[in-house]
C-alpha positions as CSV (number, residue, x, y, z in Angstrom):
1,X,0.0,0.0,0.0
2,X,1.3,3.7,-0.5
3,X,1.7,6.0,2.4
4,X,-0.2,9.0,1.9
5,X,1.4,12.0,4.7
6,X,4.4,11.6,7.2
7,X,3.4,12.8,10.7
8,X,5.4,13.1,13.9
9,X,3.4,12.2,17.2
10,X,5.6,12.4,20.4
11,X,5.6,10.1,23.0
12,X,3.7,7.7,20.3
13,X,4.1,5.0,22.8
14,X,2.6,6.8,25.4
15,X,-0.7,6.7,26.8
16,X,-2.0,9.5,24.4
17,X,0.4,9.2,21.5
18,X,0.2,5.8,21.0
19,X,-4.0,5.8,20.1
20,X,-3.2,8.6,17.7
21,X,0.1,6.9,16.2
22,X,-2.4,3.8,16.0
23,X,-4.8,5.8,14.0
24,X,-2.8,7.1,11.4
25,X,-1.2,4.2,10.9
26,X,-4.4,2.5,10.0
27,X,-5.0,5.1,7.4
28,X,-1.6,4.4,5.6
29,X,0.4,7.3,6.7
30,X,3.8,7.5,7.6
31,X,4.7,7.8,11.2
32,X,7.7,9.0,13.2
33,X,7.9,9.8,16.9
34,X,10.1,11.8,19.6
35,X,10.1,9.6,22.6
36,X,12.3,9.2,26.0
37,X,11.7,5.6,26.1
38,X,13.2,4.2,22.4
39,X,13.7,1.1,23.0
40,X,10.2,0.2,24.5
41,X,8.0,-0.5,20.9
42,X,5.1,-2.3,21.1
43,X,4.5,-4.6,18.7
44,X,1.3,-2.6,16.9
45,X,3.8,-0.1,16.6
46,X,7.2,-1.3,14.8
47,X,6.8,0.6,12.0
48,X,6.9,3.6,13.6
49,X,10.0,5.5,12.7
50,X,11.8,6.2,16.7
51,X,13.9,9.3,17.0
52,X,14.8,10.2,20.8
53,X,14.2,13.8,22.2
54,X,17.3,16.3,21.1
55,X,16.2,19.4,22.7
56,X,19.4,20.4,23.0
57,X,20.5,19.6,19.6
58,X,18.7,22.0,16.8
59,X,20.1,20.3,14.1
60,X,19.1,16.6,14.9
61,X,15.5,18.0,16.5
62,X,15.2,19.9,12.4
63,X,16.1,16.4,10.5
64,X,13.5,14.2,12.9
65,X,10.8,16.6,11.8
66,X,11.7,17.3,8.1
67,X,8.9,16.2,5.6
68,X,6.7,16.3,8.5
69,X,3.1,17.7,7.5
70,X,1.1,17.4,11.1
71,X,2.9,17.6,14.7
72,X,0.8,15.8,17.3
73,X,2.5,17.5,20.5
74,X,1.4,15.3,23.6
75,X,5.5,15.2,25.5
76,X,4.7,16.9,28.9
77,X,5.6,16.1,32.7
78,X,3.3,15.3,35.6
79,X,5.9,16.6,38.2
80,X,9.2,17.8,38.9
81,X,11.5,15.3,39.2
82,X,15.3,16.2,39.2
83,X,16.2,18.1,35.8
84,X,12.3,16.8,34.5
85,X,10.9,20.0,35.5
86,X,8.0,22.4,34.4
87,X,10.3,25.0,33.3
88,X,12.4,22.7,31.2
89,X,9.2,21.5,29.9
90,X,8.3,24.6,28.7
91,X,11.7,25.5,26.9
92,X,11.6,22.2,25.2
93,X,8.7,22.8,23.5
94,X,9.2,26.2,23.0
95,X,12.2,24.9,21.3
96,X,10.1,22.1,19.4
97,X,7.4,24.8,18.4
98,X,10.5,26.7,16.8
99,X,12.1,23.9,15.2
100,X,8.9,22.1,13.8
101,X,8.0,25.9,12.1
102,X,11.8,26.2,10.9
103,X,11.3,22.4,9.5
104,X,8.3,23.3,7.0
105,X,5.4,21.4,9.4
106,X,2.4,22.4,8.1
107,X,0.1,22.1,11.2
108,X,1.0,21.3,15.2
109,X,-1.8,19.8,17.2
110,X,-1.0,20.0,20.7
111,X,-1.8,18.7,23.6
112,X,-3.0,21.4,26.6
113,X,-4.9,20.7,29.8
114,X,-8.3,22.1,30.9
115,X,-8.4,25.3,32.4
116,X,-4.8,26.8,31.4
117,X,-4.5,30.2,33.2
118,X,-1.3,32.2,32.7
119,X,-1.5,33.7,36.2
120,X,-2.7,29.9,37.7
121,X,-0.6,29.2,40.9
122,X,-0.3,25.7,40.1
123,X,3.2,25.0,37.4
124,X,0.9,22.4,35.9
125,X,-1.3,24.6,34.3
126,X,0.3,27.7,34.2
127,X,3.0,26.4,32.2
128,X,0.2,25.2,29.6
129,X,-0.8,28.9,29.1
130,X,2.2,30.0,28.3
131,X,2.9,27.2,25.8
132,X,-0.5,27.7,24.6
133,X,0.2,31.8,24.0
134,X,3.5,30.7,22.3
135,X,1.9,28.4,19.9
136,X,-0.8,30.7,18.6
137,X,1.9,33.3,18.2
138,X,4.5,31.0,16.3
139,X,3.3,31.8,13.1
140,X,2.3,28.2,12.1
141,X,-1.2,26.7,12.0
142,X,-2.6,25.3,15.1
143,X,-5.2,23.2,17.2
144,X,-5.3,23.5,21.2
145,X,-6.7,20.4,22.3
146,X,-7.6,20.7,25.9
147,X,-8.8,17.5,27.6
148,X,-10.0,16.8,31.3
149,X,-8.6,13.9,33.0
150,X,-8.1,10.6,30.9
151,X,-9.5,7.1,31.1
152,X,-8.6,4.0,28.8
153,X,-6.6,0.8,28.7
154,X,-4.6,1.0,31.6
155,X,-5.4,4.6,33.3
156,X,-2.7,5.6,35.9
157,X,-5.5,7.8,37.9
158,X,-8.0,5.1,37.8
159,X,-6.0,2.2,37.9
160,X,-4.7,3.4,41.0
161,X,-7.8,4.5,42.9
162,X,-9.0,0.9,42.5
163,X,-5.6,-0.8,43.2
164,X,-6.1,0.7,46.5
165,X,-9.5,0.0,46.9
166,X,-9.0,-3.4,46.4
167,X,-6.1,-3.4,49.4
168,X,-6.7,-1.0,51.6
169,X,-9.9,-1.2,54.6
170,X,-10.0,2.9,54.7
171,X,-9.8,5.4,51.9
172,X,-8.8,9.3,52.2
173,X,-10.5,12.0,50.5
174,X,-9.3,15.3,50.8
175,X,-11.8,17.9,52.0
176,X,-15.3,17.3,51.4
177,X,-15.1,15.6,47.9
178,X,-17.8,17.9,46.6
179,X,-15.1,18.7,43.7
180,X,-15.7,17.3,40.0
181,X,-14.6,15.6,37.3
182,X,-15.3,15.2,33.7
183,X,-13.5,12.0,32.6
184,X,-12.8,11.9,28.7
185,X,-11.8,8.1,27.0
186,X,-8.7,8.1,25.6
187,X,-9.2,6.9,22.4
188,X,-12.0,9.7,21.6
189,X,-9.5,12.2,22.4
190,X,-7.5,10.5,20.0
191,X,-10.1,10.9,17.3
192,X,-10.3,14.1,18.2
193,X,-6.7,15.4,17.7
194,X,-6.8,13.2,14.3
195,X,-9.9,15.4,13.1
196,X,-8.2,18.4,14.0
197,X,-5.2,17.7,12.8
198,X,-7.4,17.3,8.7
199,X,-8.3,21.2,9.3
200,X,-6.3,24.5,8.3
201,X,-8.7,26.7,10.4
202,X,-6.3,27.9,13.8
203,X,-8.8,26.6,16.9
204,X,-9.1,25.5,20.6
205,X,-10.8,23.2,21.7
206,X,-12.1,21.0,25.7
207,X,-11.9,17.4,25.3
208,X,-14.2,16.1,28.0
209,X,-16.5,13.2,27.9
210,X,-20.4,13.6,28.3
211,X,-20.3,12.8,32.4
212,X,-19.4,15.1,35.5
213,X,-18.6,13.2,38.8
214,X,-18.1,14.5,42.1
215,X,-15.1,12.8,43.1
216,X,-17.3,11.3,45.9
217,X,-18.9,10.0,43.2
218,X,-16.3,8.5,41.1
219,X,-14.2,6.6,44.2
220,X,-17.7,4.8,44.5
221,X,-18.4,4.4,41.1
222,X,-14.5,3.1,41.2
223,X,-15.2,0.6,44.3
224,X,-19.0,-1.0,43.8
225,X,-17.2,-2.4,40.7
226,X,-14.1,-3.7,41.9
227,X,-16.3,-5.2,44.7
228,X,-14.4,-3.5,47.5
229,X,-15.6,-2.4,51.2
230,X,-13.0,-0.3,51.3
231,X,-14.6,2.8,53.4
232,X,-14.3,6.4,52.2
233,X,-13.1,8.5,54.9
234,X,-12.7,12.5,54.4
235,X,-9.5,14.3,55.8
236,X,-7.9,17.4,55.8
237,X,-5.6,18.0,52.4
238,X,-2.7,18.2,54.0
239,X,-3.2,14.1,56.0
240,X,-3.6,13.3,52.0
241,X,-0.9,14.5,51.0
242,X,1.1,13.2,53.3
243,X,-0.8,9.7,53.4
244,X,0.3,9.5,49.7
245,X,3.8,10.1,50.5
246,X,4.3,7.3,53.0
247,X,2.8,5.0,50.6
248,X,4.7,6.6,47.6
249,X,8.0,5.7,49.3
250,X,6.7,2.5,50.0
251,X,5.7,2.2,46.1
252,X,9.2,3.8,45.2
253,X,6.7,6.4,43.4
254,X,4.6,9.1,43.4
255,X,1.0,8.7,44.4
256,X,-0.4,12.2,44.0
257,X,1.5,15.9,44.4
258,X,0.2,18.8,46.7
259,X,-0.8,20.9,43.3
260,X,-2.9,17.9,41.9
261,X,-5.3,18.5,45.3
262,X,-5.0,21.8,44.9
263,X,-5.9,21.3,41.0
264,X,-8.9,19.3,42.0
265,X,-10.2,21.6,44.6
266,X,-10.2,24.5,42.5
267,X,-12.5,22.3,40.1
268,X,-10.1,22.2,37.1
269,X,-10.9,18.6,35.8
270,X,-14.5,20.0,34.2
271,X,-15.1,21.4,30.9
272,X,-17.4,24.6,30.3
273,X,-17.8,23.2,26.5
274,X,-20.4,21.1,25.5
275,X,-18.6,17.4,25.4
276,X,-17.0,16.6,22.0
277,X,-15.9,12.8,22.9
278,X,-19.2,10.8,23.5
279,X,-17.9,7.6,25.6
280,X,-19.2,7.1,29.1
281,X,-16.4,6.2,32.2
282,X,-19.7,4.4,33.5
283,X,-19.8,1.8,30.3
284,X,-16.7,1.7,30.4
285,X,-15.8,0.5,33.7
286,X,-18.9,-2.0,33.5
287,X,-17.0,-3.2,30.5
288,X,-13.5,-3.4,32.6
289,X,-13.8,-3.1,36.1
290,X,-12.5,-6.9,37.1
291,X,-9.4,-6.0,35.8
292,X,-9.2,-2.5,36.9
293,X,-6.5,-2.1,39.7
294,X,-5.3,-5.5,39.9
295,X,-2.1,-4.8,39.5
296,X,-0.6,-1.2,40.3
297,X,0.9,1.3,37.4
298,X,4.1,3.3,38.7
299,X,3.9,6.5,37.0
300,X,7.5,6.8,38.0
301,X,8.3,3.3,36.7
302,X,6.4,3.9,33.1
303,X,8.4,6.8,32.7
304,X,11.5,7.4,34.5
305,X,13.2,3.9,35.7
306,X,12.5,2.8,32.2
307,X,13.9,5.3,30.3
């Protein structure tokens, strides 16, 4: 068969960028990828063409995205962690928006969050502003894709909320859970960023899916379907925080930062669009709650040890 375009996604075998790389595929195109992690291919995958990140090369960062015509952006970083941080997640793709428009991409499609605010006190989101600002003033065509809080085969937030329900007789929930969420399936946000990827027309865009929990709502949700008595008990922020640090060290990772209560307190995880991605986290968990949480995803392991 002839391959139509060449795309770069990066992090193709990431949560996110693989269900995009797995859709263009399908359609024949070429695909290349930026990714920490070059050596770990699945097999749906091999013919993706793997170029590690070179941030702090210009030259090799130009040749990985000549002939490129659409740049699916998803490379980001949950938390600081040693020279991974928020600022040097910013320059780099700062440096990737200059390099992909110096390279002749046509289009980037990138990746944003909910809720950006420039003037946000949490990194997470502030720095998603500013990269959002940068890339409507680049000078290339665009599409902001802003999604909630993901769910899909094997969901590090979910996955983990269950995983504990299944071991643990008490869970904590900081403050009065009264905060929401608007869960959006992976794979529809992958449609999504495909569809806006076919446009010329600069836009933004919420990714959310048609559902708003409390998060009240969405631990029990979570644990009448993993079968668990597991029994919620509310605490102050703070006894969460540190809760998920004792346990993080006993994990060897990181179970949930200060700024990610914060973030859900300051009810950031909610569109105010109507939903564009039509799957419901309530299917869907009918469809795979037994294996949900039985075995634990390291967000450290997935993508720090390994790489």
């Amino acid at each position: 068969m002839t391959s139509y375009r060449t795309h770069l996604v990066t992090g193709a075998f990431s949560f996110t960028g693989r269900h995009i790389a797995k859709r263009l595929l399908a359609r024949n195109d070429r695909v290349k990828t930026l990714t920490g992690s070059p050596r770990d291919v699945p097999d749906s995958l091999r013919t993706v063409e793997v170029h590690p990140y070179e941030f702090d090369d210009p030259e090799k960062l130009r040749k990985s995205l000549e002939g490129v015509d659409t740049l699916f952006n998803t490379y980001w970083i949950r938390f600081d962690r040693g020279t991974n941080t928020y600022d040097n997640a910013v320059r780099n793709t700062r440096r990737l928006f200059e390099t992909a428009k110096a390279a002749g991409v046509r289009r980037i499609v990138h990746m944003s969050i909910a809720n950006p605010h420039a003037d946000s006190n949490l990194p997470y989101y502030r720095g998603k502003a500013v990269l959002e600002h940068d890339l409507m003033t680049c000078g290339l065509s665009y599409a902001i894709v802003r999604p909630t809080v993901l769910f899909g085969e094997r969901p590090i937030l979910l996955n983990n909320i269950a995983w504990l329900l299944r071991r643990l007789p008490l869970f904590a929930i900081a403050g009065d859970g009264g905060y929401r969420m608007q869960p959006v399936f992976v794979e529809d946000l992958a449609d999504l960023a495909i569809e806006c990827g076919e446009s010329n027309d600069n836009l933004i865009t919420d990714a959310a899916g048609p559902e708003v929990f409390t998060f009240d709502e969405l631990v029990e949700t979570i644990r009448d379907r993993v079968g668990s008595r597991s029994k919620l008990v509310h605490l102050p922020k703070s006894l969460v925080w540190a809760a998920g640090r004792v346990l993080g060290l006993f994990l060897r990772d990181v179970l949930v930062t200060r700024e990610e209560l914060d973030g859900l307190e300051q009810d950031l995880l909610i569109s105010h669009q109507p939903p564009r991605c039509p799957t419901r986290l309530t299917d869907w968990i009918l469809d795979h709650g037994d294996n949900l949480g039985s075995s634990y995803l390291s967000e450290v392991g997935l993508h720090y040890r390994r790489s």
